[in-house]
N, C-alpha and C positions, 0 to 999 in steps of 0.2 A: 263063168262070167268074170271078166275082169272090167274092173271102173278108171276110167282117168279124167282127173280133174284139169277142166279147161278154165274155170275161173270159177268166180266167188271164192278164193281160197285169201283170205287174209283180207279183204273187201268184201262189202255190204253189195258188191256190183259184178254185174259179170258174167252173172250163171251158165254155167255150159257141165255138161255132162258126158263122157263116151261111157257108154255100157260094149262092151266087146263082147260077143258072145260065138257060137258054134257058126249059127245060121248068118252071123252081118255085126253091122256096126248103127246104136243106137243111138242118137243125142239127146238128150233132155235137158232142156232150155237152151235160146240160144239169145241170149243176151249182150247188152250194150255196158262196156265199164263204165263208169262214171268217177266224178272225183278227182282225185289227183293226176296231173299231167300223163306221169309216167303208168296209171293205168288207163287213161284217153287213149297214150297211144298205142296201146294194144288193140284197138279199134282199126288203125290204119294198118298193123302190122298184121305180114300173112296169118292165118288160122295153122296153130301146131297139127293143124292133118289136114289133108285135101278132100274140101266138101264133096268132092264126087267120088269117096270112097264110103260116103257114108250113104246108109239104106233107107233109114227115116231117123225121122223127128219128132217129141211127143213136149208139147207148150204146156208146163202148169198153169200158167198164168198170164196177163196182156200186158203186165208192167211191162217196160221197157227193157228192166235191168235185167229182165227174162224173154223178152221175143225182141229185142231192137237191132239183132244183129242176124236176123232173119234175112230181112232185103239181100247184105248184104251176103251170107251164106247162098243164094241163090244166085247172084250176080256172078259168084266166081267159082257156079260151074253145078252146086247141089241141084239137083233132078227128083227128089225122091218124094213121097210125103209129107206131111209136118200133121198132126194127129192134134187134137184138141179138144174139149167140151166146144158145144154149141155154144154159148153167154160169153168165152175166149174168143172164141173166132169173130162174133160179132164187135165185141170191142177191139180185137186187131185189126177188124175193116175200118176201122174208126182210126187208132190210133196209129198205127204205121204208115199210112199216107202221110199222117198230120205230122210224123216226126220227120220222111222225106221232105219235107214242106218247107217245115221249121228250117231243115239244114240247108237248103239251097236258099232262105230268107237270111238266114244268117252269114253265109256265104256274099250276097249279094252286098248287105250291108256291109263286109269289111271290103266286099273292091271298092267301092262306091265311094269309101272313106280313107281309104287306103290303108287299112291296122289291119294286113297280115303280113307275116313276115313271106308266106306263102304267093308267088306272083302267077297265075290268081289263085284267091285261095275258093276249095271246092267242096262241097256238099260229101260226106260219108257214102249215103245213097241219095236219089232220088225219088221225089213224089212216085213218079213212074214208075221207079224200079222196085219200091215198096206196092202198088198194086199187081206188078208181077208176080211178087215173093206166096200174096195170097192166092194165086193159082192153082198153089201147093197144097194148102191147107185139106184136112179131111175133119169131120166133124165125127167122136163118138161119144156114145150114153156112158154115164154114171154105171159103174157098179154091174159092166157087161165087161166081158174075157173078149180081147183080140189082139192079133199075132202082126204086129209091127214089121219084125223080122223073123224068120222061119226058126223054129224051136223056141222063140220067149213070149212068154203071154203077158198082156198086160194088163191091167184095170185102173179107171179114175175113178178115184174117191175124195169127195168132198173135204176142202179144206179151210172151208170158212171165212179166209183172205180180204176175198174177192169176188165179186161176182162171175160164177166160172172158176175159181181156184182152185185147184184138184190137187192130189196127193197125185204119185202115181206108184202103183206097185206092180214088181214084176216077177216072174216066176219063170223058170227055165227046168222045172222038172227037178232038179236038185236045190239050188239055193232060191230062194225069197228076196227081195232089195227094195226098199220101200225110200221114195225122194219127197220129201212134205213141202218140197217147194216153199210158200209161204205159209209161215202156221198163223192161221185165226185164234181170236180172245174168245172163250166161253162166254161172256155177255157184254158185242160188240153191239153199238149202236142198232144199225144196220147189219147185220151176218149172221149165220147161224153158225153154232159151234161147229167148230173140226171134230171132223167124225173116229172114230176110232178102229182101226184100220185090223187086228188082232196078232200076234207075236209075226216075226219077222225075223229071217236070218241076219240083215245086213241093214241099217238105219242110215241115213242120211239124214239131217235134220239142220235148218236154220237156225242162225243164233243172234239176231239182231240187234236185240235187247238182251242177248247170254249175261248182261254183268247188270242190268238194272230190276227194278220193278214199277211199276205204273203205279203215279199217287191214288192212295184212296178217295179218290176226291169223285162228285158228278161231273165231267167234263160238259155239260151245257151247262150248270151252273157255273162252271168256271170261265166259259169262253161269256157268257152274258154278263159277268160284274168285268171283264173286259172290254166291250163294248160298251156298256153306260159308263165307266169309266174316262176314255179314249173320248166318244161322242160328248161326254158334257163338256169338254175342252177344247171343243170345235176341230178337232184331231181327224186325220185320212186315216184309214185301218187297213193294211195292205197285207194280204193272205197269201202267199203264197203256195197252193194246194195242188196235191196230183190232181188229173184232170180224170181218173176214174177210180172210185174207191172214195179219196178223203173229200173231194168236192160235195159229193153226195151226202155223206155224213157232215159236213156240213150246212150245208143246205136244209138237210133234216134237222140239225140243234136249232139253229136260225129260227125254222117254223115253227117250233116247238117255243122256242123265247118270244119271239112274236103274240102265240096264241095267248102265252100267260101274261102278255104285258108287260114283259122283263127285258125289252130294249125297246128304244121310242122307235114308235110305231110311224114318225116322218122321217126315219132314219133309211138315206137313196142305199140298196143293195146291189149291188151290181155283178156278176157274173159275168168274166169276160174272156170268155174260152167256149167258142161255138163248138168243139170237141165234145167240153165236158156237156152240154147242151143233150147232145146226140146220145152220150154216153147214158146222163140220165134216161130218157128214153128208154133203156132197154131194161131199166128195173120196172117198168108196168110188165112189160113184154117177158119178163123172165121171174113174175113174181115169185115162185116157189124157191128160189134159193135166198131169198134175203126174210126178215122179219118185217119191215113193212106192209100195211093193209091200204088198201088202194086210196082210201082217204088221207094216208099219209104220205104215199106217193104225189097226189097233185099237190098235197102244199107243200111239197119241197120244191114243185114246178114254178109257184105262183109265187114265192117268199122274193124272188131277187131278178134285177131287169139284167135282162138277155144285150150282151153287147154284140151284135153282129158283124161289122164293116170294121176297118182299119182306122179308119178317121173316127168312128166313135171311140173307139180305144185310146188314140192319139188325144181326143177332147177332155177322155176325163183326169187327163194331165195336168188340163187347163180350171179344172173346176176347185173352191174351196171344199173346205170339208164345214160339220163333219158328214164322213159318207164311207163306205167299206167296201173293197174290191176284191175277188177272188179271184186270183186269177194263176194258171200252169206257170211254171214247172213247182213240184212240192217243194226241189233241194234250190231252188231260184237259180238251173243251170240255162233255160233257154226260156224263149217263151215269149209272151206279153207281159209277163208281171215284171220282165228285167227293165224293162221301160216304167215301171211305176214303181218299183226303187229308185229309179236314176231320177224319175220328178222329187219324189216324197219322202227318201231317207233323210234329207239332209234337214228336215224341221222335226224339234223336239215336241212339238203337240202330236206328231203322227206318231203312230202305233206299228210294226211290223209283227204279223202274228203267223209263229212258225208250227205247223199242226203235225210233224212226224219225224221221223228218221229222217237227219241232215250226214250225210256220208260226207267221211271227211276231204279237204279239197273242193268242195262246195262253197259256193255263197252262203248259202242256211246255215251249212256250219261254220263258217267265218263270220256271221251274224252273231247265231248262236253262243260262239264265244266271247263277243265283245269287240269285235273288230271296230276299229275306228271310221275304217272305212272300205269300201269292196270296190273289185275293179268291174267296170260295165263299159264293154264296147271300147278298149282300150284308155279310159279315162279315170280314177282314183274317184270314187263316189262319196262324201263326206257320212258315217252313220252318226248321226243326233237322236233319231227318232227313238222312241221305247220299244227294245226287242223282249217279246214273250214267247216263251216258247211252253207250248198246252201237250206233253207228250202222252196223256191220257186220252187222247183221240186217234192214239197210233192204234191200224189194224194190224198189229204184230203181237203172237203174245209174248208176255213177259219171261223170264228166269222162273218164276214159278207157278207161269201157268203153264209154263214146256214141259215141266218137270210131274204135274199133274198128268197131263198129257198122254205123257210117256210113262208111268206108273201103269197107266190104263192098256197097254200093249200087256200084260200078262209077262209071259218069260221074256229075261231078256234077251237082246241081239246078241249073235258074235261078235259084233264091233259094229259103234255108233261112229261114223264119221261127224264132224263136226264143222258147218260151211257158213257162209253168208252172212260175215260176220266183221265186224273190224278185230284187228287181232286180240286186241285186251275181250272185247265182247264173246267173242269164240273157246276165248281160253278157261275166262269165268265159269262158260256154261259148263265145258268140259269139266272142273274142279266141281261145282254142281251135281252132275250127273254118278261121277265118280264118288264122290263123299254120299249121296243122297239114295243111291241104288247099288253100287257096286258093279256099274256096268264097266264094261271095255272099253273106252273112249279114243279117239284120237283126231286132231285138227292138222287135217290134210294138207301138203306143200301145193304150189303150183307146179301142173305139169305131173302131179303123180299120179301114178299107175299101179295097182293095188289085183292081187290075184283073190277073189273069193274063197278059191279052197284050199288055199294055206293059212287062212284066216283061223287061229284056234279055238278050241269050245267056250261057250260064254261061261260066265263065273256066275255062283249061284249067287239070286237077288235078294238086296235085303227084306225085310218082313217090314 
């Protein structure tokens, strides 16, 4: 087997995989860059190989920044399968239209307004073209052997992410290569731990958080003395949240501060992303992979008002606070909640509460840093508001709970690639892994192409 890395290499974005083997050509993830320009327009530019040379596809997960460039792999010529857990596929049915959606609504607004340089400027894919891409899709079980491409086997193992998050491990008869996609927290909100997968000749492993750790703190106790805070001040609380994954975990803290009394109980919640609506939904449907008990599932349903139509969305522009919205994209790159920055940045009693990984080149992290102000829609948006950012709600785990993690694999690998990462975060984990195990690390270039079996034998681990 040889691997080449098509992206996440030096970005939090991007994921793409080629496993080269005897029998075909593999991908593993096919994601959307996000962030800074000059990785957007890897989006537009041709893919470094012709999707119709490739055999299949195997989706860790429904983020975006791992299946959003799916549509477009099919658009320009891919034929083949795209492999999945069943709880992925059902959130790709979900979320891939809605990103076709978004791009031709965004689209639309800049002819309309005329802020693109682009004459006219066009949608990435299409609604349409993204319910084609799921044509492809194939659904398989947890922790069952099947042959993608002729001579590699593959298996998903749970990765605690996400609902649906899978490792994936492969085997070719000689070498092992194991992709952790997103690695889950041992005691997430909402998830069950990443499972542990056992030695492995070849690691791949995200590093998102490779340079930080997650405060000791309860994150519902932290996000509820936020909101009584925010709320006694007649303050708007503006969330910007992925619309599968953090929405829900929030949703869950909410009901949870509610039931205790620990945020006023006339305090309007709003929920304004019919996506993440849907999304919920499939954690009744898919209870066995999260921690939730069905009584905790309905009151995450009942805690916050469902914003359905565009005009309601538009109205609560119009409304005083205080009052709290949640609304997509998590890094505030597209969405409904770009519109309730553009109302409610610019007053100091309002709140902006940033709940995850803000990849840089982002709104969130241009927030998150103290920006003065962010551009929305062609126009400089003034920030007054109070930005918080709560990053103990991230489902990413930390620098040391990777490192737990990864103790737990027994022997180590021949070499840990090191991915999905911003550079400094990538490079940490690497100094990490190397000081903490002794293993063989390395963070991959873009574009490189890496041969298994000249890879040399692993270094013994420390005790």
């Amino acid at each position: 087997m040889d691997i080449e890395f098509l992206g996440a290499t030096g970005t939090v974005t991007g994921s793409k995989y080629v496993v080269h083997g005897d029998g075909g050509k593999l991908m593993i993830d096919c994601g959307l860059f996000q962030g800074y320009k000059q990785l957007r327009l890897r989006n537009w530019a041709p893919l470094p190989l012709d999707p119709r040379t490739l055999d299949a596809v195997i989706l860790t997960h429904a983020h975006l920044d791992h299946s959003g460039y799916l549509p477009l792999l099919v658009k320009n010529g891919y034929r083949g399968p795209i492999y999945c857990s069943q709880p992925t596929f059902d959130l790709c049915r979900i979320m891939l239209p809605d990103s076709g959606r978004i791009q031709e609504e965004d689209a639309e607004h800049l002819n309309r307004h005329h802020q693109s340089r682009h004459h006219p400027a066009l949608p990435l894919y299409t609604e349409a073209e993204a319910f084609r891409a799921l044509e492809n899709f194939q659904t398989r079980p947890f922790h069952e052997d099947f042959e993608p491409v002729k001579g590699l086997q593959a298996r998903l193992l749970h990765a605690g992410h996400l609902l649906g998050s899978a490792m994936v491990r492969l085997h070719d008869g000689r070498h092992s290569l194991l992709f952790t996609g997103d690695l889950g927290r041992p005691n997430d909100l909402l998830m069950k731990p990443p499972e542990h997968p056992g030695p492995v000749d070849v690691l791949v492993v995200e590093s998102t958080y490779g340079n930080r750790r997650h405060e000791a703190v309860d994150p519902v106790a932290q996000l509820g003395a936020v909101i009584r805070r925010v709320a006694a001040r007649g303050g708007v609380i503006v969330v910007p949240a992925f619309t599968v994954g953090r929405t829900q975990t929030l949703l869950h803290a909410m009901a949870q501060l509610r039931q205790r009394g620990e945020i006023p109980a006339e305090l309007p919640i709003f929920l304004n992303s019919p996506m993440a609506v849907d999304a919920t939904t499939l954690y009744h449907r898919h209870s066995s992979e999260h921690r939730l008990t069905r009584e905790e599932c309905e009151a995450m349903f009942k805690v916050a008002h469902i914003v359905n139509t565009v005009d309601e969305s538009k109205s609560l522009n119009e409304r005083q606070g205080p009052m709290l919205i949640i609304a997509g994209s998590g890094m505030a790159t597209g969405g409904r909640v770009v519109h309730h920055l553009k109302a409610f940045a610019r007053d100091a009693a309002n709140a902006i509460v940033l709940t995850g990984f803000q990849a840089g080149g982002t709104r969130g992290a241009a927030l998150q840093a103290g920006a003065e102000a962010i551009k929305i829609h062609g126009e400089y948006v003034a920030v007054r508001a109070e930005v918080i950012a709560l990053s103990n709600l991230s489902a990413h785990a930390d620098y040391a709970e990777t490192l737990d993690w990864l103790k737990a694999l027994g022997a180590p690998p021949r070499r840990t690639f090191i991915t999905h990462g911003e550079p400094d975060a990538a490079d940490a984990l690497r100094v990490h892994i190397e000081e903490a195990l002794n293993w063989s690390c390395e963070v991959p270039e873009y574009l490189q192409r890496t041969t298994l079996a000249a890879l040399p034998s692993p270094p013994l681990a420390v005790a």
